[in-house]
DRENDO-1510 file (C-alpha; in Angstrom, 1 decimal, always signed):
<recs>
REC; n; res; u; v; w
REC; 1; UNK; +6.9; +4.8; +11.4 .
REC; 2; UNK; +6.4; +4.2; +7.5 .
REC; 3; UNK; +2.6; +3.6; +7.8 .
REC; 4; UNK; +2.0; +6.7; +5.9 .
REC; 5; UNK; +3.4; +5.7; +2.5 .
REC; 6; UNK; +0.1; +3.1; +2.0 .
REC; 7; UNK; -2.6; +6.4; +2.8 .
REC; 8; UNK; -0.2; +8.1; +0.3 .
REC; 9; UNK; -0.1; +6.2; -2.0 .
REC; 10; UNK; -3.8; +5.1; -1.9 .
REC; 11; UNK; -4.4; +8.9; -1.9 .
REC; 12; UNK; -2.4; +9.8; -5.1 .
REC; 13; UNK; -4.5; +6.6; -6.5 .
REC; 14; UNK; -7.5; +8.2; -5.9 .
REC; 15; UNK; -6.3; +11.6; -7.5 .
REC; 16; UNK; -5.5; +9.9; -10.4 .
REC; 17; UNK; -8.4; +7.8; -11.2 .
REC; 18; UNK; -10.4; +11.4; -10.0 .
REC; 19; UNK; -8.5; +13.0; -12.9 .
REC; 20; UNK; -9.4; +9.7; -15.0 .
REC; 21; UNK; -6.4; +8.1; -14.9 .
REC; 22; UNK; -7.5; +4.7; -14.5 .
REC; 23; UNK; -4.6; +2.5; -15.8 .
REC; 24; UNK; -2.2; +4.7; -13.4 .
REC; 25; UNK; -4.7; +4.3; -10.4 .
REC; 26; UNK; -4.6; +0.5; -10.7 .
REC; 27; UNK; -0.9; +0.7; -10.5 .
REC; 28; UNK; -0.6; +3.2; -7.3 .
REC; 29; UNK; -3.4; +0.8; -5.9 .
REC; 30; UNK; -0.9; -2.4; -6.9 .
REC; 31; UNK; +1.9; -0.3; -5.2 .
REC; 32; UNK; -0.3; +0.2; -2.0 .
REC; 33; UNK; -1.4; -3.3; -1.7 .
REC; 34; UNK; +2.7; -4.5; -2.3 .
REC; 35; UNK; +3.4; -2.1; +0.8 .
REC; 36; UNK; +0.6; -3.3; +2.6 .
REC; 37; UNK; +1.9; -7.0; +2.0 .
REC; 38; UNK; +5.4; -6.1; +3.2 .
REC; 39; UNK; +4.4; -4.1; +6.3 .
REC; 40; UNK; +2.4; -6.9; +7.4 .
REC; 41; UNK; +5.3; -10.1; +6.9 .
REC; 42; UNK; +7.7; -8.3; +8.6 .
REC; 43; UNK; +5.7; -7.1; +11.8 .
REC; 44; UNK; +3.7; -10.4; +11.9 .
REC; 45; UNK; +6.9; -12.2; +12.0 .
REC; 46; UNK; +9.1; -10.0; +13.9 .
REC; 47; UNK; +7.1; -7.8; +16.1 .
REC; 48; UNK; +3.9; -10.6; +16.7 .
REC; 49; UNK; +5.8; -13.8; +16.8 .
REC; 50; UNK; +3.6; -15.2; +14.6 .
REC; 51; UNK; +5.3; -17.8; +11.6 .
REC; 52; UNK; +3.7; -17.1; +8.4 .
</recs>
């Protein structure tokens, strides 16, 4: 359901470092790779089965 929010993210990343925003980019991309991490615990534990 929330799956969009890394593509946004990683989208407005890639507008920002287009508009040479690098320092900003690296964050969004941070921010994208923390949502990415989150996603992933709670559907490999929950929805998998799998014990991380």
């Amino acid at each position: 359901m929330y799956m969009f929010l890394p593509f946004l993210t990683a989208f407005i990343g890639l507008v920002l470092v287009w508009f040479e925003k690098r320092l900003a980019g690296l964050v969004m991309l941070a921010v994208t790779a923390g949502i990415l991490m989150f996603w992933f615990q709670i559907h490999a534990t929950t929805h998998l089965k799998i014990s991380l």
